[in-house]
Structures are given as C-alpha cells and as structure tokens.
N, C-alpha and C positions, 0 to 999 in steps of 0.2 A: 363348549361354547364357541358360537363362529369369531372370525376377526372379520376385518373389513379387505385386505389383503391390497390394500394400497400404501402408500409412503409417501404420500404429495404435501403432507400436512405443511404450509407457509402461513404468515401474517403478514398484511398489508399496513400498510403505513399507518392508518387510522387506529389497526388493531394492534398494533406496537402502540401507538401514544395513547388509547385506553388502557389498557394493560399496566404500563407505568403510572396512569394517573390511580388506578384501583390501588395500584402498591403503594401510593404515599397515601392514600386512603384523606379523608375529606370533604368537603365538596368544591366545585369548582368555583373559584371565586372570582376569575378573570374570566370576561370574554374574548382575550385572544391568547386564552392559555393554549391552545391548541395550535395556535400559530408559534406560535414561541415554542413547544413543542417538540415542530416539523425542524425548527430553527436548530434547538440544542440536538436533537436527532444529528444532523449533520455535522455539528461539531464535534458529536461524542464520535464519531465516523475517522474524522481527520484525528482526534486526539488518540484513539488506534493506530493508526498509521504511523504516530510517531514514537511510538513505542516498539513498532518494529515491523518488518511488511510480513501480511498474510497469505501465504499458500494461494487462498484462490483467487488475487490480484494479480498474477504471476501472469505473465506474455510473453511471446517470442517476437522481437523488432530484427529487421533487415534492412540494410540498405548496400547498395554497391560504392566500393572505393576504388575511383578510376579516377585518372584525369588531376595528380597531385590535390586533389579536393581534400582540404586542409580542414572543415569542421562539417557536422551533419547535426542538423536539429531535428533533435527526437521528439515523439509525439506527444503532444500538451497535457495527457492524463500520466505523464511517465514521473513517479516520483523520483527514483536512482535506478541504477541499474547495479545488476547481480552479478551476471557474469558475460562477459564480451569474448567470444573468436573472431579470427578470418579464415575463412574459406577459401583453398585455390585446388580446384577440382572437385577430388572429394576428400580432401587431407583437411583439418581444422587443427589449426593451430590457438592456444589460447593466450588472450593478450593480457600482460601488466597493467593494472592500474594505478597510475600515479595523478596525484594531487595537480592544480592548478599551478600552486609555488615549484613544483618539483617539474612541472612543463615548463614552465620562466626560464629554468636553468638552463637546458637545453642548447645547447649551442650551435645548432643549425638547426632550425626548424623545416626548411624548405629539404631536407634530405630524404630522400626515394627510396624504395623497398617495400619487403612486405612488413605492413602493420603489425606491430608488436607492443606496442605500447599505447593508452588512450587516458584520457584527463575528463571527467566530468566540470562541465562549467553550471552552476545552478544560477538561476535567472528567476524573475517573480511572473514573469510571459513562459518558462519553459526552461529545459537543459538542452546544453551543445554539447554533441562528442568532439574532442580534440585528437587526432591521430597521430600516432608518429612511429615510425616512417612513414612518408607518403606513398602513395601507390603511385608509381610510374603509370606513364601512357601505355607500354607495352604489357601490362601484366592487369587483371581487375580482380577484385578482391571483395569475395560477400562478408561483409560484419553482420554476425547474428550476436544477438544480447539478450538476456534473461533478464526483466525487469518487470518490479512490483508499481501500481498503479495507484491512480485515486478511486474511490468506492467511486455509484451511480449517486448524484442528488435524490433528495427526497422531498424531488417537486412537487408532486403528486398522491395525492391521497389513494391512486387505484393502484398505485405502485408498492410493488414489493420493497423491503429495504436489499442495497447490496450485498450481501450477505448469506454464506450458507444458512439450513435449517439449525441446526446443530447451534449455530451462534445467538441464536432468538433469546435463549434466557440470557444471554451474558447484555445482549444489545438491550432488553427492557428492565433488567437493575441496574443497567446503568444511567440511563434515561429518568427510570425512577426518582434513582438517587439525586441528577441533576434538577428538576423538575421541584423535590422538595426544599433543594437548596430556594429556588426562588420561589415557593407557594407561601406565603405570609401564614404564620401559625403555626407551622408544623412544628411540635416541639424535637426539640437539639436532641431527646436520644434516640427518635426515630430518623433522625437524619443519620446518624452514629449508626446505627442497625442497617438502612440500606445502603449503605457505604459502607460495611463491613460484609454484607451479604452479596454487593457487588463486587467488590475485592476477590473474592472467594469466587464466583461464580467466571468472574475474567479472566483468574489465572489458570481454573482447570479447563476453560478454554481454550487457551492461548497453548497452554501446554500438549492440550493433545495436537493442534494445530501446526503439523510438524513436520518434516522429512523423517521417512523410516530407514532411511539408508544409513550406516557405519560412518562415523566421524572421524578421517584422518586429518595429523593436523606436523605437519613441517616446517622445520628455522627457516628463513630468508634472509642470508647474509647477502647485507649491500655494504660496497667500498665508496 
C-alpha cells in the first residue's frame, strides 16, 4: 500500500478550535465561542510558558559591552534567559547569574573588567541585563545568551498556532478542556475526563520535549 511520502501534516488556528470544540462534544451555544476560543488558545500558550520554557522558543541574543554600559534591554518576546557568556576574541567565558538583591550588595558598581557576572531585572514592558564588571573603554566584549521566549499570537485564523507538529494533541486537550470549563452543560465528569486526558497527553509531551545531552550537576560554595 502507498504512503503519501510527505510530513507537512499542521492545523490552523480554526482547526485547533474545531477540534477542541468536537472533544467537549455538544453543540455550540455561544456565538462568540470561537472568539473566546482564539482568546483561551493564547492563554493556554502562556500558561506553558510557565510551567517551564520549550526547546523550540530557544534563541540566541547578542549585544556588545563597551563603553562601561551599565544595563542592556533585551528583546520584548524574552521571557529569562538560560545561559549568558562574554566573548573576547574567540575565548567565551561563561557569566554568573546573580539575583537583583545580590547586585544591591555589590559594592562598587561602576568597577571595569571583563563581564562575569549579570542580574536579570524583570519589568511588565521587558527584562534588563545588569553587568558586572563593566567593560572598560579599552577592551569590547560580545554577551551572547541562550533565551526562551513568548509563543506567536493567535491573531488569526489562517495562522498556524506556535507550536511544533508533535504538540498539536497536547495543544487541543488542553483547549478542550478549558473550552468545557466554560460551555454551560457540559456535565462535571466529562470535564474530569478531558482534564485527566489532558494531563496525560501534556506530560508525555513536555517530557519528550527535552535536551538529549548528559546531565552534570556540581556544589557552588559561596562565602
């Protein structure tokens, strides 16, 4: 028997929020169920996000550190960042993360060198990197960082959601599930069922959803 010998297979925003409304089964009783929909679609997105960041939100930010330049604002889809170096040549050296309180302490702030330590500041407009040591005038220094983002909106109905293929089932029982919390009628143990169904379908997502690399893991005594 032939195959089709393609892999393309996606759903569009639409066919994600049919899909989920098939699963709470019914009919539709709101005319802007579908708006509310597009709406919970989006939050079930961020509610992801905080649960932990996804492999394919992952990007590489750069900026140069010259000029004692004392904070850098990083790009507005940046949730945190992962991992921070400085670059000088082609040597990468990788920086400390310390806390905000734990920048406070610091007792000269204005002190020159290379970069080895940075402070996330979170803001409701965005995150600041904090550096420390400053880069002198004489020396410039690339900070690259490993950082997970926000999904795309799901402005649009011709739009795909952000999302690999592979995540499709986990993205429409979850939806499902939110969708029946608010559809009037649905009885309580079919809400129980897609919310145990999504549960299940999330976590063996999340879990393949992963670095395959060796996990080392070392004490860090600080005095």
């Amino acid at each position: 028997m032939a195959i089709s010998g393609t892999t393309t297979f996606n759903l569009g925003i639409d066919d994600i929020i049919n899909e989920a409304l098939s699963q709470v089964g019914g009919e539709v009783t709101q005319g802007e169920e579908v708006l509310e929909a597009r709406r919970s679609l989006d939050l079930l997105l961020r509610e992801w996000q905080n649960r932990g960041f996804a492999l394919w939100k992952t990007a590489l930010g750069t900026f140069t550190a010259s000029d004692s330049s004392v904070t850098e604002t990083l790009p507005t889809d940046l949730i945190d960042v992962i991992v921070a170096t400085s670059r000088k040549d082609t040597t990468d050296l990788e920086l400390t993360r310390i806390n905000m309180e734990d920048y406070e302490r610091l007792p000269d702030k204005t002190q020159t060198g290379r970069p080895v330590q940075y402070a996330i500041q979170h803001g409701t407009a965005g995150q600041t990197m904090y550096l420390w040591p400053l880069a002198d005038a004489a020396d410039t220094y690339t900070i690259r960082y490993r950082y997970f983002g926000y999904t795309d909106d799901s402005s649009k109905s011709t739009y795909n959601a952000d999302v690999p293929t592979r995540m499709l089932p986990a993205l429409t029982a979850g939806l499902a599930y939110k969708m029946a919390i608010k559809r009037p009628g649905v009885p309580d143990a079919r809400i129980q069922m897609l919310k145990t169904l999504y549960d299940e379908i999330f976590t063996t997502a999340f879990e393949a959803d992963r670095e395959r690399s060796s996990l080392f893991m070392r004490p860090s005594f600080r005095f």
